[in-house]
Residue, then its C-alpha position, 0 to 999 in steps of 0.5 A: x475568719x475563726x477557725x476551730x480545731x478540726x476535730x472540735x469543728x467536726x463533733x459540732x457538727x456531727x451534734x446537729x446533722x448525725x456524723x453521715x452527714x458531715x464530711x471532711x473525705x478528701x474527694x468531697x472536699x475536691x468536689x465542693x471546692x467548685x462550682x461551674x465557673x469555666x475559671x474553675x474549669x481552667x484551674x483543673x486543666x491545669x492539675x489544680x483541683x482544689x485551689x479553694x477546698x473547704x473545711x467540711x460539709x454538711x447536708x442538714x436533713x431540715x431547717x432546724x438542723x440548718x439553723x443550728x449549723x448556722x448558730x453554730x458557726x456564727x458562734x465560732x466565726x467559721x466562714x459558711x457558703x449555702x450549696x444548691x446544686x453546684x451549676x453556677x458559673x461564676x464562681x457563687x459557691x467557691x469556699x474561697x475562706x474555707x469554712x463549712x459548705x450547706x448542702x440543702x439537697x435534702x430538704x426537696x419537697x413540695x410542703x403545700x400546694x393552694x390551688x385557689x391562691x395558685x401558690x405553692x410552699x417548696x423546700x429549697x434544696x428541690x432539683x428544678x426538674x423534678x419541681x416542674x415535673x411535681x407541679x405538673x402532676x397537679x396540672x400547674x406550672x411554674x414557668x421557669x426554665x432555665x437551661x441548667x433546669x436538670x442540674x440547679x436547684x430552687x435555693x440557687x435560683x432565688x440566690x442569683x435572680x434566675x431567669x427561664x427560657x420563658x421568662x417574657x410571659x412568666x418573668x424572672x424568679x423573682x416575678x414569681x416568688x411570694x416570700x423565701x423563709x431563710x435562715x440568717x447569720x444568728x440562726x434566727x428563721x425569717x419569714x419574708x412573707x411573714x409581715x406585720x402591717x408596714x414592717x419591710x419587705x425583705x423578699x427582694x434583698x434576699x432573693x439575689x443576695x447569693x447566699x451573703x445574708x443568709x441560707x434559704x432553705x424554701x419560698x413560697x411560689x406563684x404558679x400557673x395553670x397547665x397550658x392547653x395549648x402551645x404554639x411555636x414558629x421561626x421567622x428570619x430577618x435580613x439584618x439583626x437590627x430588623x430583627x431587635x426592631x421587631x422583637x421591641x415591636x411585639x413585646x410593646x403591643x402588649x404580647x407575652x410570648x413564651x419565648x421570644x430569641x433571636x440570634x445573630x448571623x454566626x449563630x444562626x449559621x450554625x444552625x441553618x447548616x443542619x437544617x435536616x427535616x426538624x431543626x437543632x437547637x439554634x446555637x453556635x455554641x452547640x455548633x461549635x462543641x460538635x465539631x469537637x467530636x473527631x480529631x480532625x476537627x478538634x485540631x483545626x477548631x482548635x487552631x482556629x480559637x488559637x487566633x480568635x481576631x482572625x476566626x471573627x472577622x471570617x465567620x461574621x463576614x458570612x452573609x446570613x440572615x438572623x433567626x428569630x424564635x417565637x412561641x405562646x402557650x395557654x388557652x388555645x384560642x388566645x394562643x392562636x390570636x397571639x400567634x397570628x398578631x405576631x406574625x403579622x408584627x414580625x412580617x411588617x418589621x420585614x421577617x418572613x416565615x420559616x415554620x413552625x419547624x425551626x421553633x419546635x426543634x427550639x423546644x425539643x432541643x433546648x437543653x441540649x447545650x447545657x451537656x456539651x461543654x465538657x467537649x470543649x474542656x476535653x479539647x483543652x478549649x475553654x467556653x463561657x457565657x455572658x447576659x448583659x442587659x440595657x433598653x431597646x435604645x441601646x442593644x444594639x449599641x451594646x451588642x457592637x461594644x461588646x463584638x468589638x471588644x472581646x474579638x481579639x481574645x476570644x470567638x464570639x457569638x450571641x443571641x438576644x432574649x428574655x424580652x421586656x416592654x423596655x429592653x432585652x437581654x443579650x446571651x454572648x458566647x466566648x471560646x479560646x484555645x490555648x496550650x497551657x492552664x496559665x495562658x488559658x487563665x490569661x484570655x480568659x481574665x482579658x475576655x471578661x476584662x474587655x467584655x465588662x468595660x464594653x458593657x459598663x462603657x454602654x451604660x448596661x448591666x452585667x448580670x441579668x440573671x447568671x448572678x455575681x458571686x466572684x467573677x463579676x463582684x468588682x464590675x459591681x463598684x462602677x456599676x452601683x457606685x456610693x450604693x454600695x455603702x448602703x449594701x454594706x450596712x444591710x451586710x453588717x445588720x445581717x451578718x456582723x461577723x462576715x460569715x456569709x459566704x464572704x468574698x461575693x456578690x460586692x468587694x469586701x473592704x480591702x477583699x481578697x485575690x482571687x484566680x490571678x484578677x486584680x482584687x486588693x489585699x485580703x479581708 
């Protein structure tokens, strides 16, 4: 990569967005070095807090302004890495080649709004949160809430294929956008939904590009309307095969629930163990980073997460029955249909009803989780999290592998959701323990290690919707094979000079080591 005298790269950039709005302060640069990759998370325990810190950043007030960073580096092969929010978790956003960070958090509006086409025109950089809340205000409703919602933006959800809570009556991201507008590495503005009659379609090979092809700077939305009514229950099953045949059963008979979860015997005991008038999030890891709270508590958690293989075989030999979460919204009278054809699915398949408790505590706490990893990291554990995906015929073959697998490094949990008429999502939780940064990194390269090979070993996908970006780029070369020459000429055609957040998403040829891992030698 080309790289420009500090003090020219900063008047260029200051030309375009103003000098406020650039900046090479040492503690921004700290800051955008990482995103919330828990790899990240180890570097930092161990006194590392800007392994990879970039030249600049910029946060450009519109996409004219973004254009002209682009052209401008492009024109001087500076390395250029889009920023949304920050949230991701493996690593998207990491300036492992320096180069500029774009921020687009300024550009946050809603632009347009068709309520007879229920779509809606928003700018990328807007908060998820606050672009719910704003639809909403208009009695509309994207549908997508993923538990990050208070932390990412629209730009990152697209970039990595985003799935929300609700993803099996809504779907994915990518099920909801109509076109992106998106600046490429040349500084040209394409407009996916732009087309003349038979020129391609290149909605779907930006959304989930993480920010190799270009910078998104807004999309075109479908949107909903506002449900009148909303219904939500639980229901147990004796075994977890049970419950996977019951969540296959409803999602086959033509129903589309909002939420549709079902957690494993360790995850569900974490939760049943509260149950005190409304129910918590169900969620071992929630569980488990509140007994993080007291001293007494760390240090035997911690113990416990020192030798992970023991703490498994104790924790799932429990005898517990398996929680299953169900909930529909929309028109009151089709919601109460829903809700009683589920019901009796779910009750043939052998569940029994829990009430309406344990799923209203489901979406009163829902994100609850998202704020107490820090806990963890304080205790000098580290936590992460899995989504792999495969057909029904196969979950519970991949749910096995995967226990198996990753049992002797790290404790482990899981819960099944984001259901399809074909398969299903499977959301696994890792912690360790380990008294030094570079032990940590060890089990934590081992974990993802044994994790990857168990899934690939099944046949499933290793992401379904937390993206690539540097941790799961090389599960990428077995999974998608000589498809891979294919992402490479779309690359060069996009990006010639490689400037685009290069290192993610698939292997560069000859690409660069990265956080200890076994990549080859830099590009």
């Amino acid at each position: 990569m080309g790289r420009l005298p500090t003090s020219d790269l900063i008047a260029g950039l200051a030309g375009i967005v103003g000098e406020a709005n650039v900046s090479t302060a040492s503690a921004d640069r700290v800051a955008y070095s990482v995103d919330f990759w828990p790899r990240t998370q180890i570097w930092k325990m161990g006194g590392e807090i800007d392994r990879y810190p970039p030249d600049a950043i910029v946060w450009p007030a519109n996409e004219e302004q973004t254009a002209k960073v682009v052209a401008f580096c492009n024109e001087h092969k500076v390395p250029i890495v889009p920023y949304g929010a920050g949230s991701g978790v493996c690593g998207g956003t990491v300036p492992i080649h320096g180069g500029v960070i774009i921020d687009v958090k300024r550009m946050r509006r809603v632009t347009h709004m068709d309520p007879v086409s229920l779509t809606a025109q928003v700018q990328a950089g807007i908060n998820g949160m606050q672009l719910e809340d704003r639809l909403n205000a208009r009695n509309v409703t994207l549908g997508h809430f993923p538990s990050s919602i208070m932390c990412s933006t629209l730009g990152g959800w697209l970039a990595a294929r985003s799935a929300g809570q609700f993803s099996s009556k809504y779907g994915k991201i990518e099920d909801m956008v109509v076109g992106v507008r998106v600046v490429l590495a040349d500084g040209t503005v394409l407009d996916t939904a732009d087309r003349t009659p038979g020129s391609p379609d290149w909605t779907q090979l930006v959304v989930g590009s993480e920010g190799t092809l270009g910078v998104i700077t807004g999309a075109t939305l479908k949107v909903h309307p506002y449900p009148e009514a909303r219904a939500l229950r639980g229901w147990r099953f004796r075994k977890l095969t049970d419950g996977i045949t019951a969540m296959r059963l409803l999602m086959q008979a033509g129903l589309k629930p909002m939420v549709l979860r079902l957690y494993d015997p360790f995850d569900t005991l974490m939760a049943l163990g509260k149950d005190k008038g409304e129910q918590e999030e169900p969620s071992a890891a929630r569980g488990l980073m509140g007994m993080f709270q007291s001293k007494a508590k760390r240090l035997a958690i911690a113990a416990g997460l020192s030798a992970p293989g023991v703490l498994n075989t104790v924790v799932h030999s429990i005898p517990t029955a398996c929680l299953l979460i169900v909930g529909f919204e929309g028109q009151t009278d089709v919601v109460r249909q829903d809700m009683w054809h589920a019901g009796r699915i779910l009750s043939e398949a052998g569940g029994s009803d829990a009430g309406q408790s344990a799923g209203l505590g489901w979406l009163k706490h829902r994100y609850r989780v998202s704020f107490k990893q820090p806990k963890m990291y304080q205790a000098g554990a580290w936590v992460d999290t899995m989504e792999v995906a495969t057909t029904w015929d196969r979950l519970h073959q991949l749910f096995q592998a995967v226990m198996r697998s990753v049992g002797p490094h790290a404790l482990i949990m899981a819960h099944f959701s984001h259901a399809y008429r074909e398969g299903c999502s499977i959301y696994f939780t890792f912690a360790s323990f380990k008294r030094d940064s570079r032990r940590a990194e060890e089990a934590y390269q081992r974990t993802w290690d044994a994790a990857l090979s168990a899934v690939q070993g099944v046949g499933a996908t290793a992401s379904h919707h937390h993206g690539v970006g540097l941790l799961k780029k090389d599960a990428m070369i077995t999974e998608h094979g000589e498809m891979l020459r294919a992402w490479r000429a779309i690359k060069d055609a996009f990006d010639p000079n490689g400037i685009m957040n290069p290192g993610k998403l698939f292997p560069d040829v000859g690409h660069t080591t990265v956080a200890g891992s076994s990549h080859r030698g830099g590009r």
